[in-house]
C-alpha positions as a Markdown table, in Angstrom:
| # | Residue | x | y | z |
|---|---|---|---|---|
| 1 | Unk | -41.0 | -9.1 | 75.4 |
| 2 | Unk | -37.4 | -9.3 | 74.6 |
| 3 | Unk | -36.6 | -12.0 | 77.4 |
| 4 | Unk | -39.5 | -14.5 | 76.1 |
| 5 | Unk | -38.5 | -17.4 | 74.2 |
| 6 | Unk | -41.9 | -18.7 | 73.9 |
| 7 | Unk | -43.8 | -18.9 | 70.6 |
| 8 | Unk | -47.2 | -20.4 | 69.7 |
| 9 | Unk | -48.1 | -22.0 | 66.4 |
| 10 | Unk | -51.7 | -21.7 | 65.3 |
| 11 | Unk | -52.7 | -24.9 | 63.4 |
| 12 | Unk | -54.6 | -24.0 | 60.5 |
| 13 | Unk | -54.5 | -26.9 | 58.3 |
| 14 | Unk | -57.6 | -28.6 | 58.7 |
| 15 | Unk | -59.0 | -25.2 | 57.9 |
| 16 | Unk | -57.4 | -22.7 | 55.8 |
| 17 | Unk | -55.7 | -25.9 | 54.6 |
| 18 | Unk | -58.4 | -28.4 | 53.5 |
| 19 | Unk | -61.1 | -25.6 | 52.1 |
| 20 | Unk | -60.0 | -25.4 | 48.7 |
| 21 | Unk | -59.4 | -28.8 | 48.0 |
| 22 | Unk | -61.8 | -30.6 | 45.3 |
| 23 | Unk | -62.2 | -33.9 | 46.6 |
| 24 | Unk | -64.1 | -33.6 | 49.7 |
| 25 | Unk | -62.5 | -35.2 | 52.7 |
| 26 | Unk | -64.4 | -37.0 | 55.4 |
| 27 | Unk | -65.4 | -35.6 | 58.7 |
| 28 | Unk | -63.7 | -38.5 | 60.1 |
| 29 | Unk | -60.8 | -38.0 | 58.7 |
| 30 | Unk | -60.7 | -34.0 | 59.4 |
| 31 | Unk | -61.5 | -35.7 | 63.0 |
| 32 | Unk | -58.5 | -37.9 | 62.8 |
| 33 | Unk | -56.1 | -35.0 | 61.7 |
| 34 | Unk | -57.5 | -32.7 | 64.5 |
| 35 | Unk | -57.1 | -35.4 | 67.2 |
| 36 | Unk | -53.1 | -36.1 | 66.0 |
| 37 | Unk | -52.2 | -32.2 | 65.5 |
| 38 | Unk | -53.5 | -32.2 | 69.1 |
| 39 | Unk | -51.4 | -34.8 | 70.1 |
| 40 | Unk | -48.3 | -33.2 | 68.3 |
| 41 | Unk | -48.9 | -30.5 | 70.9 |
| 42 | Unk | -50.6 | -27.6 | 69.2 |
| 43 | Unk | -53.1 | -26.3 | 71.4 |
| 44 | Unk | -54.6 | -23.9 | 69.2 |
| 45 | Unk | -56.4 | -25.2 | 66.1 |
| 46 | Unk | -58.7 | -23.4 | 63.5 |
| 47 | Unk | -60.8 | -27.0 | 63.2 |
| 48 | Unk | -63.3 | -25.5 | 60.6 |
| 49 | Unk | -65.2 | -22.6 | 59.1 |
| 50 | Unk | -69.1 | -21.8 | 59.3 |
| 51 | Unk | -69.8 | -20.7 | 56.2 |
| 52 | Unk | -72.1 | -21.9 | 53.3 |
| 53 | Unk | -71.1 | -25.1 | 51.6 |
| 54 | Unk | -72.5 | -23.2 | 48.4 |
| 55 | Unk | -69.7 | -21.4 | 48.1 |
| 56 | Unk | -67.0 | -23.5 | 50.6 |
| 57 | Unk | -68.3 | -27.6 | 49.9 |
| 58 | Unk | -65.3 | -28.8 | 52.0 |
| 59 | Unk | -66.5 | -27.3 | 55.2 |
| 60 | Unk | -69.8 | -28.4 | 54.4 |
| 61 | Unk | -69.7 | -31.0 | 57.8 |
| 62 | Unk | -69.1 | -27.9 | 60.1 |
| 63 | Unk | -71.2 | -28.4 | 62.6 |
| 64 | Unk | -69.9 | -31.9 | 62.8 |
| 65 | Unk | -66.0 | -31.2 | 62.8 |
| 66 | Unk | -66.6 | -28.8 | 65.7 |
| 67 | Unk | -68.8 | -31.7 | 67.9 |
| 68 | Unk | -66.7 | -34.5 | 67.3 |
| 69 | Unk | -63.5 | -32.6 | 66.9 |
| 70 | Unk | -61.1 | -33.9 | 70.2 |
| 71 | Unk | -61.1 | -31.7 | 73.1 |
| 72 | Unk | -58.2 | -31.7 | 76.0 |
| 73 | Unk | -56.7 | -29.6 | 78.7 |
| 74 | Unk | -54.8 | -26.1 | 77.1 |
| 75 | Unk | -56.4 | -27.1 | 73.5 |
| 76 | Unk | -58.6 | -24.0 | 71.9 |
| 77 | Unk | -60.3 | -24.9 | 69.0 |
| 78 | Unk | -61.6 | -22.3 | 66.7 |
| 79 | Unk | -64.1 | -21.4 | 63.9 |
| 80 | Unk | -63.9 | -19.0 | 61.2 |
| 81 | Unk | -67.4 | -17.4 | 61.1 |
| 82 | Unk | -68.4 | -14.6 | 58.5 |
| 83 | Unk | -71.4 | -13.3 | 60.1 |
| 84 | Unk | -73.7 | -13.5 | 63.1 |
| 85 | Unk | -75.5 | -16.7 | 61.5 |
| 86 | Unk | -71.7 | -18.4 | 61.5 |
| 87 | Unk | -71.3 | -17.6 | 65.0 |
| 88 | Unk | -74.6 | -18.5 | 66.4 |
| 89 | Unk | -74.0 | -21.9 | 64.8 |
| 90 | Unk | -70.3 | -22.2 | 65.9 |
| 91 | Unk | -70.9 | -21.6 | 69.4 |
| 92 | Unk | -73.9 | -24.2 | 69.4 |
| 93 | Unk | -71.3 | -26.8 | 68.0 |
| 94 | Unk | -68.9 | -25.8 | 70.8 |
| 95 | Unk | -66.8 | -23.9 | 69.1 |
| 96 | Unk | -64.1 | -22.0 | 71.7 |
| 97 | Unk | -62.7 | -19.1 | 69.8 |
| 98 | Unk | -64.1 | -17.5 | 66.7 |
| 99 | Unk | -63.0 | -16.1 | 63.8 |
| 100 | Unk | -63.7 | -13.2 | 61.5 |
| 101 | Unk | -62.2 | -12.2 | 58.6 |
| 102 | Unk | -61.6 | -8.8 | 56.8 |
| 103 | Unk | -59.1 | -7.2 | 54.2 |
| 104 | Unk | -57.2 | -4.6 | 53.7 |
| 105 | Unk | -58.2 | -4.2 | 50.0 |
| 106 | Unk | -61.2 | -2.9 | 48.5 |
| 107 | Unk | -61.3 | -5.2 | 45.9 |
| 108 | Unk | -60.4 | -8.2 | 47.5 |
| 109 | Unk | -63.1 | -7.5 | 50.0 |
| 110 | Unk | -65.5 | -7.3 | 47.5 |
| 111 | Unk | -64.3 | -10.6 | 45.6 |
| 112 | Unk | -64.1 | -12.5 | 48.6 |
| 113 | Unk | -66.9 | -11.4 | 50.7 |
| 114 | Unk | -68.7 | -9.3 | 47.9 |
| 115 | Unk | -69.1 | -6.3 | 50.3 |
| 116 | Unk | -66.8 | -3.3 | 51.0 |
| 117 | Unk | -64.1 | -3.0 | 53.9 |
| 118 | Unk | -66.7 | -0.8 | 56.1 |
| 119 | Unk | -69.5 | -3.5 | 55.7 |
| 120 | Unk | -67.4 | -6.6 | 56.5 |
| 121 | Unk | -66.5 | -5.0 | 59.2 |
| 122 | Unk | -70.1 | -4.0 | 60.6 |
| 123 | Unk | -71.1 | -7.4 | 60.0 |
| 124 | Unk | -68.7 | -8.3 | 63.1 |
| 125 | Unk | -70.2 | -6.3 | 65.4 |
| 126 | Unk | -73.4 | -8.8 | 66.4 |
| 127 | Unk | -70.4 | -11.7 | 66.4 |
| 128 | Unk | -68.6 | -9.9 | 68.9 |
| 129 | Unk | -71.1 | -9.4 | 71.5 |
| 130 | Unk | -72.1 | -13.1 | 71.0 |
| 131 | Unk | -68.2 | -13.6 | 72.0 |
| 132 | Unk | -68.2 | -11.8 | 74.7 |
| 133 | Unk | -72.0 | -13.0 | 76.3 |
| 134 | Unk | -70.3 | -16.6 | 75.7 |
| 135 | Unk | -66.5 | -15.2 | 77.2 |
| 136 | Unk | -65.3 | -16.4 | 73.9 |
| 137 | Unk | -61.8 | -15.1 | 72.6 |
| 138 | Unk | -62.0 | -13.6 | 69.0 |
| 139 | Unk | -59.7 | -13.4 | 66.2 |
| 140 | Unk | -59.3 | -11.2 | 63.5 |
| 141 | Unk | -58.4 | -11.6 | 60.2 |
| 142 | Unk | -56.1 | -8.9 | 57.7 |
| 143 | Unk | -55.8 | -10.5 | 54.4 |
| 144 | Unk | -53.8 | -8.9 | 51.5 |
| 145 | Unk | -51.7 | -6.9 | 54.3 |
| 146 | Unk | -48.8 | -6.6 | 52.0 |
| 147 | Unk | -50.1 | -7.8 | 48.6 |
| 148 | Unk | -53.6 | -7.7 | 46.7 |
| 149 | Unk | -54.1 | -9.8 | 43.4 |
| 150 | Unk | -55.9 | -6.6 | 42.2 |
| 151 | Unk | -54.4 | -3.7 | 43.5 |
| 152 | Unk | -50.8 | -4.8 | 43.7 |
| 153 | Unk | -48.9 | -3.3 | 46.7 |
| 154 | Unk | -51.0 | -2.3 | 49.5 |
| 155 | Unk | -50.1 | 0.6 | 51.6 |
| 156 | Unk | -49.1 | 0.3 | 55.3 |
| 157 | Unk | -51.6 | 2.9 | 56.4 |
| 158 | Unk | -54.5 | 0.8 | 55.2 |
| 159 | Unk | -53.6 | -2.6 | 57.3 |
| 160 | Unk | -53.0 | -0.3 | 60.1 |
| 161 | Unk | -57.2 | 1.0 | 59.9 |
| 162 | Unk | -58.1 | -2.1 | 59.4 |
| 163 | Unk | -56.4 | -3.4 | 62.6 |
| 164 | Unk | -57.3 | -0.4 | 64.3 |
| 165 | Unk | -61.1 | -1.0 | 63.8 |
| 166 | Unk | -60.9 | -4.4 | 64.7 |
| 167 | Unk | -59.0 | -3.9 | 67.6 |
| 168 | Unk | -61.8 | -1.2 | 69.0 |
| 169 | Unk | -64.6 | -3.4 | 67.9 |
| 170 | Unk | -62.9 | -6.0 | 70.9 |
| 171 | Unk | -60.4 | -8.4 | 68.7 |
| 172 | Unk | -58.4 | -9.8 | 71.2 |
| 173 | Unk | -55.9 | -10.9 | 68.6 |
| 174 | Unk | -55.5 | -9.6 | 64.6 |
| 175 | Unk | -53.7 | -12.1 | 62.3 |
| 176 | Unk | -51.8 | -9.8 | 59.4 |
| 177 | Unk | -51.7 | -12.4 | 56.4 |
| 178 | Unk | -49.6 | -11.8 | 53.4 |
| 179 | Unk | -52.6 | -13.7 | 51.7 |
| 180 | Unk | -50.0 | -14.4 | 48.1 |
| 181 | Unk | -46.8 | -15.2 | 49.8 |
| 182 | Unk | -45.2 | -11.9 | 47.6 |
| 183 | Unk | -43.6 | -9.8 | 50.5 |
| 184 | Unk | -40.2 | -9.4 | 51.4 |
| 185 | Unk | -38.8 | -8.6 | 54.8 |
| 186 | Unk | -38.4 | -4.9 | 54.2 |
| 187 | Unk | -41.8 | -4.7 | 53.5 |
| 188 | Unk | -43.1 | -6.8 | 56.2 |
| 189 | Unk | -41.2 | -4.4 | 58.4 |
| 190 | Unk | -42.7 | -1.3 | 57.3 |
| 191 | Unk | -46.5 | -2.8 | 57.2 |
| 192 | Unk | -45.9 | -4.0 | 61.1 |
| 193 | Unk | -44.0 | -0.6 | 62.2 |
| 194 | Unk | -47.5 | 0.8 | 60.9 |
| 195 | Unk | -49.6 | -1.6 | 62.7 |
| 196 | Unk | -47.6 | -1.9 | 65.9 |
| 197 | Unk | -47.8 | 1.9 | 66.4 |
| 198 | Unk | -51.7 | 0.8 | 66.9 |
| 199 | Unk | -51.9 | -2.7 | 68.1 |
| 200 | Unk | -49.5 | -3.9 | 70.9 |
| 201 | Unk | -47.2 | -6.5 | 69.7 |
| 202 | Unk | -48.6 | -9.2 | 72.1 |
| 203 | Unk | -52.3 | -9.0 | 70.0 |
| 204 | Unk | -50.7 | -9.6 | 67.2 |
| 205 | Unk | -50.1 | -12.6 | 65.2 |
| 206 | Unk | -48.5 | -13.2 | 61.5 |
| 207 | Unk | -50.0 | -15.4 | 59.2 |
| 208 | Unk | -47.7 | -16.1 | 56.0 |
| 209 | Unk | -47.7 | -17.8 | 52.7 |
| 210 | Unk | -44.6 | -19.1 | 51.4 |
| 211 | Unk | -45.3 | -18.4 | 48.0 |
| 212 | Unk | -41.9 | -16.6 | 47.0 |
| 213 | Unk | -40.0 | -18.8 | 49.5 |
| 214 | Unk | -39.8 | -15.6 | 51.9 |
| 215 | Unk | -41.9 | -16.9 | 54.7 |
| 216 | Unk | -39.6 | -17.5 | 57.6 |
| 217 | Unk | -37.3 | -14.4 | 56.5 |
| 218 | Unk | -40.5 | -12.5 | 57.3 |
| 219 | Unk | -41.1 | -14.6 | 60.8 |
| 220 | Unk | -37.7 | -13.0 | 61.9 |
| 221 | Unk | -38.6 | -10.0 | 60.9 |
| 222 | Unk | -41.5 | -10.2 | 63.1 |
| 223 | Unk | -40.1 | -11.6 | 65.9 |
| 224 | Unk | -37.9 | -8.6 | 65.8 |
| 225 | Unk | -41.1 | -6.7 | 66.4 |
| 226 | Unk | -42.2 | -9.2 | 69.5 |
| 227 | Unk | -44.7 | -10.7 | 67.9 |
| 228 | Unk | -45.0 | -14.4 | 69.2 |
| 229 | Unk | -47.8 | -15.9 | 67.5 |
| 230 | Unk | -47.7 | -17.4 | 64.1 |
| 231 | Unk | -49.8 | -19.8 | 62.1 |
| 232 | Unk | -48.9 | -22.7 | 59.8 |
| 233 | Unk | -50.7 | -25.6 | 58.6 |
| 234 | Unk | -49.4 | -29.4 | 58.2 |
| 235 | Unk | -47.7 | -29.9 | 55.2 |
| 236 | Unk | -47.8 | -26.7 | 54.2 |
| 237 | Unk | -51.3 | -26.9 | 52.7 |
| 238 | Unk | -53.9 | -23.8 | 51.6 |
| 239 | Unk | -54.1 | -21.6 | 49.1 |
| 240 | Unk | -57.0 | -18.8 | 48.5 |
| 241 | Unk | -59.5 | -19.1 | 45.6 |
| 242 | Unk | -59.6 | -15.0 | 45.3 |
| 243 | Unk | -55.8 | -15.0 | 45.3 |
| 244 | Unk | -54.9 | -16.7 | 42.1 |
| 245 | Unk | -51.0 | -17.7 | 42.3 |
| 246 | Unk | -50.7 | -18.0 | 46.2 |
| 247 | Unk | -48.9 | -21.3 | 47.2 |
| 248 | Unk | -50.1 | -23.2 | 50.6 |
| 249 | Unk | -49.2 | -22.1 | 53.9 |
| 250 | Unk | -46.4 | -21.8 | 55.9 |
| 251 | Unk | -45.2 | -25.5 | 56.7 |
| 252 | Unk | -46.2 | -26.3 | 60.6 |
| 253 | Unk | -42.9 | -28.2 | 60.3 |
| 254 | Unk | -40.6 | -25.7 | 58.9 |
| 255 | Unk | -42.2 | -23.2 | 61.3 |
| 256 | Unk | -41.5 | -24.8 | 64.2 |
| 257 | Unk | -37.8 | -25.9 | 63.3 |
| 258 | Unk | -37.6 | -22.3 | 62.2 |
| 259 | Unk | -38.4 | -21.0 | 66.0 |
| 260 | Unk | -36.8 | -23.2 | 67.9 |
| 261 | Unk | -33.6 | -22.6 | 65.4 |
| 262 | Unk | -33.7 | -19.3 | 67.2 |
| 263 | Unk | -34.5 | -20.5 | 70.7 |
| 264 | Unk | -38.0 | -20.5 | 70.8 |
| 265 | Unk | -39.9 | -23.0 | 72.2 |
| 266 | Unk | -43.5 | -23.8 | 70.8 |
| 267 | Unk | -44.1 | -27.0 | 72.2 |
| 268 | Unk | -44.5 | -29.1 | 69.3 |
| 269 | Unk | -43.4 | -32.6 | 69.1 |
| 270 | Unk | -41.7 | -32.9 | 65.7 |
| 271 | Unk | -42.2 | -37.1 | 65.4 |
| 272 | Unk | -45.7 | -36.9 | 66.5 |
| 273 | Unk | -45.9 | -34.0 | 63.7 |
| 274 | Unk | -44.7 | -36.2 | 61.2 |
| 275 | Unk | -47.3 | -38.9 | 61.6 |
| 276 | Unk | -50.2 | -36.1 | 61.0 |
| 277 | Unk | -48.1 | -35.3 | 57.7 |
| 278 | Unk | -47.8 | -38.8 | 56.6 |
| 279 | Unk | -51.5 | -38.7 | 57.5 |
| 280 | Unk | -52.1 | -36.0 | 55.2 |
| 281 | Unk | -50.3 | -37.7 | 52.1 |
| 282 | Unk | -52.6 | -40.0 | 52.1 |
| 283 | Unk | -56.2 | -38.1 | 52.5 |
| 284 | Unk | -55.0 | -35.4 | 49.8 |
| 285 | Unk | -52.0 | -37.4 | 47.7 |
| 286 | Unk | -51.4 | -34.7 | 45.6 |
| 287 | Unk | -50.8 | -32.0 | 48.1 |
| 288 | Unk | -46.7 | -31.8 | 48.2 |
| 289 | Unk | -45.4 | -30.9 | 51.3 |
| 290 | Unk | -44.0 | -27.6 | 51.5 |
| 291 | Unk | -40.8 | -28.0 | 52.3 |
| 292 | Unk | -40.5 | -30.9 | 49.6 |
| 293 | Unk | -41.2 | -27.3 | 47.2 |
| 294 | Unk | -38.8 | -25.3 | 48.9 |
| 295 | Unk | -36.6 | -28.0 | 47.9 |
| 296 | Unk | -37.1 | -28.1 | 44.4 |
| 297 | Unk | -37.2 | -24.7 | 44.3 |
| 298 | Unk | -33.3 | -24.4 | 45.6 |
């Protein structure tokens, strides 16, 4: 993959990046968002998550986000679904890729999903073969690859059997998040020379917080590993609720300057980009941008 200069961003802000926020957004603004990070030309976008508003109120108007949510030529829109129940519903809505999530901690497992690693996992296996009777890509999910808020530094070894069962259980991609935005390069190598000895390079994708301003140090490291794929969410927005401390993703913006700073193309129009951040100034004010942070941080 050394001769590819292609990248692809997956947009996860209206996602990853609204669910934790108090003050309940409209569907027609999610709607609005989704239709103008479409325009910016991301053509994959997790739009929402099929899971119960009891415990995530923000994606409460799932079934409407994924109906109304703008469809075009090369877009994939996606759902994150934590059981059969989720996917059954996201597939009804439209939904065009799904999905799941596990961890690579024990204890984060059982805080976010309150089950072990083993029964997350065999909760995936009825969503799967809904996938693949619908021919619908799936995605899964490492969180805590580098970093739990309970265990501290997670071993290499354990992201790697993680990715390895999802992989077998038919995965067609595995996103390895460093869910607190604590890892440095050296250890984003040696958790992806794990995993890459297991999963080819071109199923995986990288999904990084930019908590300890490290984020794009660690893309580099990856694309040294020829991964392509990499997530980010407008404005840097997101955070986890079982990760106390972790700062929003990785910038869409920053990302995309990042990649095409080393010759990558992803596709993304950078003005058009900027009108779906303005956009989000004004539906969450008091979400900084993220490169505003990395500012005030240097």
């Amino acid at each position: 993959m050394e001769g590819d200069r292609t990248a692809i961003i997956v947009e996860v802000g209206p996602r990853d990046g609204l669910q934790n926020e108090k003050a309940i957004i409209s569907t027609e603004d999610k709607l609005q968002l989704i239709a103008m990070l479409a325009e910016a030309g991301l053509s994959r976008i997790e739009a929402t998550a099929f899971v119960s508003p009891k415990w995530v109120p923000q994606m409460a108007d799932h079934d409407a986000v994924m109906r109304g949510a703008a469809r075009g030529p090369g877009l994939r829109l996606s759902a994150l679904v934590p059981n059969e129940k989720g996917a059954v519903s996201a597939i009804a809505a439209g939904a065009q890729e799904l999905a799941v999530f596990a961890s690579a901690s024990e204890s984060f497992a059982r805080h976010n999903t309150n089950c072990t690693i083993a029964e997350s996992i065999a909760r995936f296996e009825p969503v799967l073969r809904l996938a693949e009777a619908h021919t619908l890509p799936v995605r899964g999910y490492i969180s805590c690859a580098t970093d739990c808020p309970y265990e501290g530094e997670i071993e290499p070894s354990a992201v790697r059997a993680v990715a390895e069962r999802l992989l077998d259980l038919g995965c067609g991609e595995i996103a390895v998040a460093d869910t607190l935005g604590r890892a440095r390069p050296e250890r984003v190598e040696r958790m992806l020379d794990a995993v890459t000895a297991a999963v080819p390079a071109d199923r995986l994708a990288c999904h990084f917080h930019d908590t300890s301003g490290m984020a794009l140090a660690n893309i580099d490291v990856a694309l040294g590993f020829g991964i392509r794929i990499f997530d980010g969410a407008v404005g840097g927005l997101g955070g986890c609720p079982y990760a106390p401390g972790a700062a929003g993703n990785l910038d869409t913006a920053r990302l995309a300057a990042h990649l095409a700073s080393r010759d990558y193309g992803t596709g993304v129009d950078i003005d058009r980009l900027a009108s779906a951040e303005r956009f989000i100034r004004r539906i969450v004010p008091r979400q900084p941008l993220a490169r505003d942070s990395a500012e005030a941080r240097a």
